[in-house]
C-alpha positions, 0 to 999 in steps of 0.5 A, spaced: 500 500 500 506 505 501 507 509 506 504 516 506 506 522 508 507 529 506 513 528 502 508 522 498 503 527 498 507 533 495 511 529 489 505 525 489 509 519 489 508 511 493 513 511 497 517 516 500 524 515 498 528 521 493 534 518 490 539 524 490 542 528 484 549 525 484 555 527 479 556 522 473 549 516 476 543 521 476 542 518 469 535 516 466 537 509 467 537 510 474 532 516 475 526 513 471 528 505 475 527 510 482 520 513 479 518 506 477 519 503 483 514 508 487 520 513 489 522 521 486 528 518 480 532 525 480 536 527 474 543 530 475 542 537 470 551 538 470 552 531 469 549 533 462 554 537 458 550 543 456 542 545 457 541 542 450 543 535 452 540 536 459 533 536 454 534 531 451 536 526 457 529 529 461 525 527 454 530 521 454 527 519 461 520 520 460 521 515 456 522 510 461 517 512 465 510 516 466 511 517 474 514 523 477 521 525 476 526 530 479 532 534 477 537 536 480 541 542 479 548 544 484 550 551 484 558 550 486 565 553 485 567 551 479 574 550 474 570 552 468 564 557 469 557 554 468 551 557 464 547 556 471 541 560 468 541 557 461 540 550 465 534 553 469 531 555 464 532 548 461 528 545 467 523 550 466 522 549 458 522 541 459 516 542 464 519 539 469 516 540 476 521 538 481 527 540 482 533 539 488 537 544 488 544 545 493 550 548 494 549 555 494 543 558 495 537 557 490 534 565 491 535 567 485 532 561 481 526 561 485 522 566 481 523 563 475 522 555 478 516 558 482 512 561 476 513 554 473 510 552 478 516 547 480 516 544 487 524 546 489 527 541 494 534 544 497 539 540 500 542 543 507 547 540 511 546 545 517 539 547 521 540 554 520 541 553 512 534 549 513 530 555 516 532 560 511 531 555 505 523 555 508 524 562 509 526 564 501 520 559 500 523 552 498 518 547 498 521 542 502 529 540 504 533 535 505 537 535 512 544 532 510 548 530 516 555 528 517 554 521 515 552 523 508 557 523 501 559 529 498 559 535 501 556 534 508 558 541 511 562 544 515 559 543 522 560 535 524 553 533 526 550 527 525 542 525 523 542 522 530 541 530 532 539 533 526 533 530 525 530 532 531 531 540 531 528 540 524 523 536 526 521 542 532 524 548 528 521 546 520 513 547 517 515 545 511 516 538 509 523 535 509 526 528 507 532 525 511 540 525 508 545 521 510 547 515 512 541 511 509 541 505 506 535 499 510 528 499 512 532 501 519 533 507 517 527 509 514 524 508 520 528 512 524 527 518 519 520 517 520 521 517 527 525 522 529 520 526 524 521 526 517 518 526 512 522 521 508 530 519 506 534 521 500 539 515 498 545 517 493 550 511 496 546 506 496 542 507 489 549 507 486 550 499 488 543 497 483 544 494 478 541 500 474 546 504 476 550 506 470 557 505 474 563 499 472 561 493 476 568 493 479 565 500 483 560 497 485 564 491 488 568 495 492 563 498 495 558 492 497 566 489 500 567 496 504 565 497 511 563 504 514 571 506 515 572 505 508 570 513 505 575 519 507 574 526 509 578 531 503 577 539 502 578 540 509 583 546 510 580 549 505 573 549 509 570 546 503 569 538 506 567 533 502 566 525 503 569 521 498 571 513 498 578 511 501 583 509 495 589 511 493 588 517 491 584 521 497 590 518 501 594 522 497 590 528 497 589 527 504 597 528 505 598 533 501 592 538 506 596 534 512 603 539 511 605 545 513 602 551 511 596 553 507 594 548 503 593 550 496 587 547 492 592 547 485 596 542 489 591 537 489 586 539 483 591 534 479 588 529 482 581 530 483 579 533 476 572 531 476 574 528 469 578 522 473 571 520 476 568 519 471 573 515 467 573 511 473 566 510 473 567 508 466 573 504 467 572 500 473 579 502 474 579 504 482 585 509 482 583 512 476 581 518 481 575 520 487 568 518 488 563 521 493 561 516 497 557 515 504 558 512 511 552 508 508 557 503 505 558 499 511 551 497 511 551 496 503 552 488 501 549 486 495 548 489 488 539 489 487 535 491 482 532 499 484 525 495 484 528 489 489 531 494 493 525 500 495 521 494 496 526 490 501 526 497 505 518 499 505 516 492 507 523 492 513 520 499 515 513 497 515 515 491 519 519 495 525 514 500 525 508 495 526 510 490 529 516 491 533 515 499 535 508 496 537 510 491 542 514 496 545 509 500 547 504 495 547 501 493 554 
């Protein structure tokens, strides 16, 4: 039957379970497999060369599935400039109705997104972040906490702490991120009052993931101490797999003086990722990847796994949380 929340109800989806925007996976393969399954499938918009590839990869996955599906738009530094308004309005001319956003704040795209009449979910790693993503007029957010994969902040706090504080300072929805990964943590998302989970790490290990079978291993073999944090002398902390290549980047942040980011940009160039991702070969370059890994032993179908995570939660909930309080 689902679970219904106001998450559900919002994106009018069956489960309440968002796949996020990741660089190099969020394809239509992946998206389109997430909305059939009964979740939100998110695009990631910059992992398509320009806005006319991002229209043409949004009508690529409408025609893979007729449900609701998002797309997630990153608003990051970067090497080269990027057109952040010509993919905007991309979004908005493909009549799209969701959007994730993150990174840096979504103000100015949200006049443009509103009159389309887009739902914007904006991904916040602080609490102070997701009171004034409610206050610009985001529609819900997504609480990303220290577990999470990629940019988890600068604040260090876990989900454990997160969750609740959202939950009593929040109106508006929001899902929990980071850390995600079983029927477990869904249940203790709702728990602590969200809305639903969104899950990047763990939709990687699917067989629809479009990632070298060699990744994924890697990752259903890993245990919980297996990612590093990088980028941190330069306020700009990212979770990403531990391999060979973080260790570097993490000895170079480790000397003394200030750490510059032209020292390490060799080896984290996003290019090597997604060679990596293509190749399999495991030391090509980095990847985001959560704690969430440790919880990761086998590679499903997107179906397989919503549906194991829905029916685990279900149960905890009715059954175990039930005789907990039952007389």
């Amino acid at each position: 039957m689902g679970m219904h929340t106001r998450i559900t109800e919002m994106l009018e989806i069956e489960h309440p379970i968002v796949q996020g925007g990741m660089q190099w996976v969020g394809l239509a393969e992946l998206a389109s497999a997430v909305s059939n399954a009964g979740g939100l499938g998110i695009l990631t918009g910059l992992t398509q060369p320009t806005p006319e590839d991002l229209i043409k990869e949004i009508e690529r996955c409408r025609g893979m599935t007729d449900k609701p599906f998002g797309v997630n738009l990153t608003i990051l530094p970067t090497i080269k400039p990027v057109p952040y308004e010509a993919y905007a309005q991309a979004i908005v001319d493909s009549g799209v109705k969701i959007v994730e956003t993150a990174g840096r704040n979504p103000e100015p795209f949200l006049p443009l997104f509103k009159e389309a009449g887009i739902t914007v979910i904006h991904k916040c790693t602080s609490i102070r972040h997701s009171l004034k993503a409610e206050k610009i007029g985001c529609d819900m957010v997504s609480v990303d906490g220290f577990e999470c994969a990629g940019h988890p902040g600068e604040d260090d706090v876990t989900n454990m702490i997160l969750l609740p504080i959202a939950a009593r300072l929040l109106n508006i929805p929001f899902l929990a991120s980071g850390g995600l990964g079983d029927g477990r943590g869904l249940a203790a998302a709702l728990a602590m009052g969200a809305d639903g989970i969104n899950m990047g790490t763990r939709f990687m290990v699917t067989k629809e993931a479009p990632i070298h079978e060699k990744v994924k291993q890697r990752m259903v073999e890993a245990s919980e101490l297996d990612t590093s944090l990088i980028y941190r002398t330069l306020r700009n902390t990212a979770r990403v797999f531990k391999n060979s290549i973080a260790e570097k980047v993490i000895e170079i942040e480790s000397r003394s003086g200030e750490t510059k980011f032209e020292d390490i940009q060799p080896l984290v160039q996003g290019a090597k990722g997604r060679d990596l991702f293509d190749s399999g070969d495991l030391d090509q370059g980095i990847w985001s990847a959560g704690m969430v890994v440790g919880l990761i032993d086998d590679i499903p179908t997107v179906q397989e796994l919503i549906s194991r995570i829905v029916t685990e939660a279900e149960g905890i909930i009715k059954e175990r949380l039930v005789k907990a309080v039952s007389a």
